[in-house]
Each structure stands twice: as C-alpha cells, then as structure tokens.
C-alpha positions as YAML, in Angstrom:
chain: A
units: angstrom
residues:
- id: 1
  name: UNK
  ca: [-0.51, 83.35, -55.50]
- id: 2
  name: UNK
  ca: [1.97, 84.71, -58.41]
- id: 3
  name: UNK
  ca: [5.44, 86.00, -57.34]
- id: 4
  name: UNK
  ca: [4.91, 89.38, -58.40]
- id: 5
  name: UNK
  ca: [1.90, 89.89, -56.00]
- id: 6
  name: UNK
  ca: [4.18, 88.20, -52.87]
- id: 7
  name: UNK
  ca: [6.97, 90.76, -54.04]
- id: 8
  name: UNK
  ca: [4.76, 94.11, -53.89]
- id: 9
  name: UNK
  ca: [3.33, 92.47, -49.99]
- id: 10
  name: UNK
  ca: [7.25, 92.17, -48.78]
- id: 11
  name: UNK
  ca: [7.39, 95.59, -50.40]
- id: 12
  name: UNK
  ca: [4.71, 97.36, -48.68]
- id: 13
  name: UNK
  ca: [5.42, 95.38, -44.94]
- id: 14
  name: UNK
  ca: [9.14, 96.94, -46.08]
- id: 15
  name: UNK
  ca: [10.75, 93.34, -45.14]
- id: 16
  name: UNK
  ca: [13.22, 91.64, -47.12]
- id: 17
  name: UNK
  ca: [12.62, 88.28, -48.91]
- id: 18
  name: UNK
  ca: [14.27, 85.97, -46.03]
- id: 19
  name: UNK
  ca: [12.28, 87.70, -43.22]
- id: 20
  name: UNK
  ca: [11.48, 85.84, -40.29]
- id: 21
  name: UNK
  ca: [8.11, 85.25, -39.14]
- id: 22
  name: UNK
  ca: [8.68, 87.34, -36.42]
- id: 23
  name: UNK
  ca: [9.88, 90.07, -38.66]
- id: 24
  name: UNK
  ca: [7.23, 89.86, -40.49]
- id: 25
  name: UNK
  ca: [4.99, 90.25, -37.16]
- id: 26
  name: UNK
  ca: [6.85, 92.83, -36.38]
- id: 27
  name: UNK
  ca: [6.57, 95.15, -39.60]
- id: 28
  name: UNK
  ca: [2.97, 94.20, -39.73]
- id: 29
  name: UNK
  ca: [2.34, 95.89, -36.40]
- id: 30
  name: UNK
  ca: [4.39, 99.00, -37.34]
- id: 31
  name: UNK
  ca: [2.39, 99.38, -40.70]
- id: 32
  name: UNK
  ca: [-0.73, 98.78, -38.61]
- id: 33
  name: UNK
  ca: [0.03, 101.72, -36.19]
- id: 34
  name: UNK
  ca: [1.63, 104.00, -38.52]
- id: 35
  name: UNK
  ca: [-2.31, 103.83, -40.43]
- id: 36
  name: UNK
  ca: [-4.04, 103.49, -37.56]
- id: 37
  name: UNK
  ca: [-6.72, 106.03, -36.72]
- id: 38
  name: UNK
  ca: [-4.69, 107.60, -33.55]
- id: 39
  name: UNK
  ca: [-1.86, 107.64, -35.53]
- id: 40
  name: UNK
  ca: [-1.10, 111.52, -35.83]
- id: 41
  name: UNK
  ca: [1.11, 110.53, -38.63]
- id: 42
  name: UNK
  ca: [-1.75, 109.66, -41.12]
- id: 43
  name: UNK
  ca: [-4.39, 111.24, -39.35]
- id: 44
  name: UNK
  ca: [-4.85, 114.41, -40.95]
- id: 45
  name: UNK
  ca: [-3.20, 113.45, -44.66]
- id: 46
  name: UNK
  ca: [-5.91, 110.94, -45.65]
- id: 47
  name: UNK
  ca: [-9.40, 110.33, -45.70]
- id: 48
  name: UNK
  ca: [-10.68, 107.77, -43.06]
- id: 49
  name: UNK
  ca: [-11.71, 105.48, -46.43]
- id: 50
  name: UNK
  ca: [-8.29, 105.29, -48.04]
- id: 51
  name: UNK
  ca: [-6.59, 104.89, -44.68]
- id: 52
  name: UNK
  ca: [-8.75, 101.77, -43.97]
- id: 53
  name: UNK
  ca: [-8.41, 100.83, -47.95]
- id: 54
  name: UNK
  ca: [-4.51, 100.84, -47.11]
- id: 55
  name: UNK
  ca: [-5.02, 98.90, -43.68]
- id: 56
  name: UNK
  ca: [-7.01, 96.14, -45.61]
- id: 57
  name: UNK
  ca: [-4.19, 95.72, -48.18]
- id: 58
  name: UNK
  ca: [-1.46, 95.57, -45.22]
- id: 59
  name: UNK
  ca: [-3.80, 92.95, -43.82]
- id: 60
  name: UNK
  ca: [-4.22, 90.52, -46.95]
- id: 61
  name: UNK
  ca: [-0.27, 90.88, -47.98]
- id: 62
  name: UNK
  ca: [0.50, 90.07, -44.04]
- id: 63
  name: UNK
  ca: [-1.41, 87.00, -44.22]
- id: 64
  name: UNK
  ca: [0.23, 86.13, -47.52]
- id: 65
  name: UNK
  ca: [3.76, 86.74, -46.26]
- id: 66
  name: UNK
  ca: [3.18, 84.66, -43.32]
- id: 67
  name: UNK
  ca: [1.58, 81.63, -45.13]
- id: 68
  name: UNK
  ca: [4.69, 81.86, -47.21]
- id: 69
  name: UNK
  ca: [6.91, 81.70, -44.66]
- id: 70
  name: UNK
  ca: [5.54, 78.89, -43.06]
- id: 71
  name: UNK
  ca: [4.84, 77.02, -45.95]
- id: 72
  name: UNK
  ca: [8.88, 77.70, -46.59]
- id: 73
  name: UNK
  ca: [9.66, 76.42, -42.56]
- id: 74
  name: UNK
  ca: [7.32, 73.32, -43.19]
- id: 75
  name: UNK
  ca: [9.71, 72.33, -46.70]
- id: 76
  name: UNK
  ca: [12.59, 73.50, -45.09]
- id: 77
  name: UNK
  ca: [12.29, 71.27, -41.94]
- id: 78
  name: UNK
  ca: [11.24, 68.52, -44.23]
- id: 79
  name: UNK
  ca: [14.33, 68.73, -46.31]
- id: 80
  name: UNK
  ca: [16.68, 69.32, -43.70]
- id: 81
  name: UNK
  ca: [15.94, 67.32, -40.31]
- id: 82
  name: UNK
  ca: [13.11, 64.37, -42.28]
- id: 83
  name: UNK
  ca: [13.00, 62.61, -39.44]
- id: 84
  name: UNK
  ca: [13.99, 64.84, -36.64]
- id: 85
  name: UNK
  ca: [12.04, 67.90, -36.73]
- id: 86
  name: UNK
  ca: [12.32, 68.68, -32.96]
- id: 87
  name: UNK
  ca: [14.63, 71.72, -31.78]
- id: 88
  name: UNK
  ca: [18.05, 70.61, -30.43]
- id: 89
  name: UNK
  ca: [18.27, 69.72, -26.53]
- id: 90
  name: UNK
  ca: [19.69, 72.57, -23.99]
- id: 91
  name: UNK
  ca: [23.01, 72.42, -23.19]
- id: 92
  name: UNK
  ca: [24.56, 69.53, -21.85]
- id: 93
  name: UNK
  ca: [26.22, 69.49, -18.56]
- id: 94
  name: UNK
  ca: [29.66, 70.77, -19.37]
- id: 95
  name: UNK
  ca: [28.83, 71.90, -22.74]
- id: 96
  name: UNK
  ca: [29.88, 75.58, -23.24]
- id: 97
  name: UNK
  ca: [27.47, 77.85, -24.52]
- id: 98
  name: UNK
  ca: [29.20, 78.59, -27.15]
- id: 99
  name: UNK
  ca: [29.70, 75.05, -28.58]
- id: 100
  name: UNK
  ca: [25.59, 74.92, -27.79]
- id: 101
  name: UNK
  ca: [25.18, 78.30, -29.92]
- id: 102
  name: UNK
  ca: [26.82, 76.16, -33.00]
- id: 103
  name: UNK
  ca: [24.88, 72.87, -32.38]
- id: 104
  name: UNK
  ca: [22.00, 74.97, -32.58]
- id: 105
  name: UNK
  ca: [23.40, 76.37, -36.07]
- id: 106
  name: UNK
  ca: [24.55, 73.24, -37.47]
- id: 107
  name: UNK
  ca: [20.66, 71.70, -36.83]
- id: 108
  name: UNK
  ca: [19.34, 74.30, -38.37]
- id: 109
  name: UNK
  ca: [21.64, 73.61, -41.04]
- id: 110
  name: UNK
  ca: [22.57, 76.72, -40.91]
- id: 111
  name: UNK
  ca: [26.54, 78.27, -41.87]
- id: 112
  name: UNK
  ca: [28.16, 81.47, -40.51]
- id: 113
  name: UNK
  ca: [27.23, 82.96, -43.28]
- id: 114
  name: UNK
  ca: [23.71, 82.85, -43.02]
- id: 115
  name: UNK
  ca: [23.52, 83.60, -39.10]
- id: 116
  name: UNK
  ca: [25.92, 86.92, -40.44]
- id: 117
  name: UNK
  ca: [23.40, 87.87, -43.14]
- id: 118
  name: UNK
  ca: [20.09, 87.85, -40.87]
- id: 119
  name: UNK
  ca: [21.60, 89.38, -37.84]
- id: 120
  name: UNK
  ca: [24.31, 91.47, -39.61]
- id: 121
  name: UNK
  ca: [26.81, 90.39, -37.33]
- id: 122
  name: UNK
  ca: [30.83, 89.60, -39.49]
- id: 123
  name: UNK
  ca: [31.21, 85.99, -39.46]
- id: 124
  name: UNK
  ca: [34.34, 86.28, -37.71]
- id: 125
  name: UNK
  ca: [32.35, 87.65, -34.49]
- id: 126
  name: UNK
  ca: [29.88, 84.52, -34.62]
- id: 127
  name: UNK
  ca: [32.47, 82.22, -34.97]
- id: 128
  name: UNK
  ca: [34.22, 83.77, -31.89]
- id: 129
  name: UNK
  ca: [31.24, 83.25, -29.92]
- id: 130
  name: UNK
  ca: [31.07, 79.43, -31.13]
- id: 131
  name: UNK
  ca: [34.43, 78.88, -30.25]
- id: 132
  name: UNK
  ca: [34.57, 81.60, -27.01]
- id: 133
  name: UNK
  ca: [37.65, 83.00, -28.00]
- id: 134
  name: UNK
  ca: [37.30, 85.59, -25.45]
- id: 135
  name: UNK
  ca: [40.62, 87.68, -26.19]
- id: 136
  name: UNK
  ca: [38.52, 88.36, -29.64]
- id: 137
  name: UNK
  ca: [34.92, 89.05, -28.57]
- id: 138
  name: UNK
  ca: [33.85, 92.67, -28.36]
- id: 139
  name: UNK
  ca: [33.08, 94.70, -25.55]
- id: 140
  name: UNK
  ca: [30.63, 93.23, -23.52]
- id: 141
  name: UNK
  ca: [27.87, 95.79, -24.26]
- id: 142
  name: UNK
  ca: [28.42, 94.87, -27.82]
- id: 143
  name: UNK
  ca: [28.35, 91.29, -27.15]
- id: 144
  name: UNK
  ca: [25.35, 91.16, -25.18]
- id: 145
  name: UNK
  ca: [23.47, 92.32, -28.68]
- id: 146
  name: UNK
  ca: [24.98, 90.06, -30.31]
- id: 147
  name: UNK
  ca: [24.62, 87.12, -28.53]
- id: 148
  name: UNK
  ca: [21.01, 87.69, -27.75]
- id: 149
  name: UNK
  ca: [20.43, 88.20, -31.70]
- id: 150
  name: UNK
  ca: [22.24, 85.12, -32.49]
- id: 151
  name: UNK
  ca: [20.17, 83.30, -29.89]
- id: 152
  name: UNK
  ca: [16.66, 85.19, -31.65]
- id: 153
  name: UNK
  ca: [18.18, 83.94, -35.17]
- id: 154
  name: UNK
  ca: [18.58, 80.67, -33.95]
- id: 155
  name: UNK
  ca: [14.57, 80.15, -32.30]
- id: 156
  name: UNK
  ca: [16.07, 79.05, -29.13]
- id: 157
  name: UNK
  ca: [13.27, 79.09, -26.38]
- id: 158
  name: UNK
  ca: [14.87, 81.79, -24.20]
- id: 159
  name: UNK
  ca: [17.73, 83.67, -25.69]
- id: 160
  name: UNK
  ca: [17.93, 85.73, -22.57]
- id: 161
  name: UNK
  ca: [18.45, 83.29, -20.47]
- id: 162
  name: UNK
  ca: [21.36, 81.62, -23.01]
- id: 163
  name: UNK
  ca: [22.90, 85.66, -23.76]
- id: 164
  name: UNK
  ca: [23.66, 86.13, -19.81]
- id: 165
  name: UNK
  ca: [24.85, 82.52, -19.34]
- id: 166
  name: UNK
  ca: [27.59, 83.79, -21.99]
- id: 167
  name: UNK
  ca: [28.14, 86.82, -20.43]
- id: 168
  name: UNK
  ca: [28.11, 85.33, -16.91]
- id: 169
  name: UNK
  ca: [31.06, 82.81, -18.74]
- id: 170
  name: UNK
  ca: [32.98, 85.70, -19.82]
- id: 171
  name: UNK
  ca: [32.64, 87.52, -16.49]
- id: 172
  name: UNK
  ca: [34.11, 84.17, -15.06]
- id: 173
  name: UNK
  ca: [37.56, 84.37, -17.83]
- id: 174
  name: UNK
  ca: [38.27, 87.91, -17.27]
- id: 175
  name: UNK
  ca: [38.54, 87.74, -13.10]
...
C-alpha cells in the first residue's frame, strides 16, 4: 500500500497520523452515519449511487488505517517490551494512583510529552497527576477529564474505575 494512498484514507476518516485505533473506530462510525441513508445531512444532496460510492471508499481506507495501526502496535510492542508484551499489573497495595498512572507511561515507553500531544493535556498537568501534587491539579471537574483521558491514552482496562480512585484520593487530601 503506497504512502500517498494511506495519507488521502487518514484524510478522508479526518484523523491525524498517530490516531489510535479507537480513534480511528471512532471517525469511521461518524463518516459512516454522516453518509448513511437516514442521514438527513446527505440525504437529499446526492444520489443514492455516489453516496454508497463514498461509503465503499470510507470502508476500504478504514480497513487500511486500521491494518496500519496494528501492524505499527505489533513493531512497536516488539521493539519496546521484546519479551514482555503483557500490560503492566494494577496497582499495588499502597501504590498511589498516580505513581500507577506513570508506571503505566513508562511501559508504554511513553514521555510526558507524548501522553500531552494525544490527549492535549500541558505536560505540567500530567506530571502533577504522576506525582499528585494536589495544591497544583485543576478543579476537580477539570481533572476528572483529564484523568480519565490519560487513563484512555494509556489502554488501561477500566479508566473509570482508575479516574474516581484519583478523585476519591483527592477528596481524601482536601477534608
């Protein structure tokens, strides 16, 4: 598959480069409904034969996008973690969440930098939540998002779960 042809399927599915699968999932389904035939949208702007020519092409550059993803996860993991490809362990009794949230990151191989980029949190926000300097963190409706986006970013199995552990934690410092 050349480059250009992956470029114009990240450009129709509107997703950036270093989507996630599950961004890519995401756009796919949003492209899907937006040409769909309920979609009031499209309905009544193009024929029923160019709406499913368009649907077809969302569907081939969707499968593309998501072989090359996973094709990038499968040389990614083998670079990174060669002979431990398994997701870090949940916290450890008397492990903070926070210093769980960076174990996670530093597995992944991850720096604040990149967490920042794909969840456009600042860096300095992230690395308050590694290090749960409290006095620092943003309100807690703020933090909630973020903490539940950092948790997404980092694949963890149930980043609800880990987002009001953190919040229950910072409930705990401010009484």
């Amino acid at each position: 598959m050349s480059r250009n042809t992956l470029d114009k399927d990240f450009k129709l599915l509107d997703l950036e480069e270093d989507a996630s699968a599950q961004e890519a999932r995401r756009a796919y389904h949003k492209k899907k409904a937006l040409y769909s035939e309920s979609s009031l949208a499209t309905y009544s702007l193009m024929p029923e034969e160019e709406r499913d020519e368009v649907l077809d092409k969302i569907e081939r550059a969707y499968m593309r996008i998501s072989m090359e993803i996973e094709s990038q996860s499968t040389a990614r993991s083998g670079l990174l973690f060669p002979d431990d490809t398994s997701p870090p362990a949940p916290p450890k009794p008397g492990e903070s969440i926070g210093a769980y949230l960076k174990r996670c990151r530093e597995h992944l191989g991850l720096t604040l930098r990149d967490i920042a980029t794909k969840t456009r949190i600042r860096t300095t926000y992230i690395e308050h939540i590694e290090n749960e300097r409290i006095s620092d963190l943003p309100a807690p409706v703020y933090l909630r998002g973020f903490v539940l986006e950092f948790a997404r970013v980092l694949d963890l199995p149930d980043p609800e779960s880990v987002t009001a552990a953190y919040l229950k934690l910072i409930d705990k410092e401010e009484e």
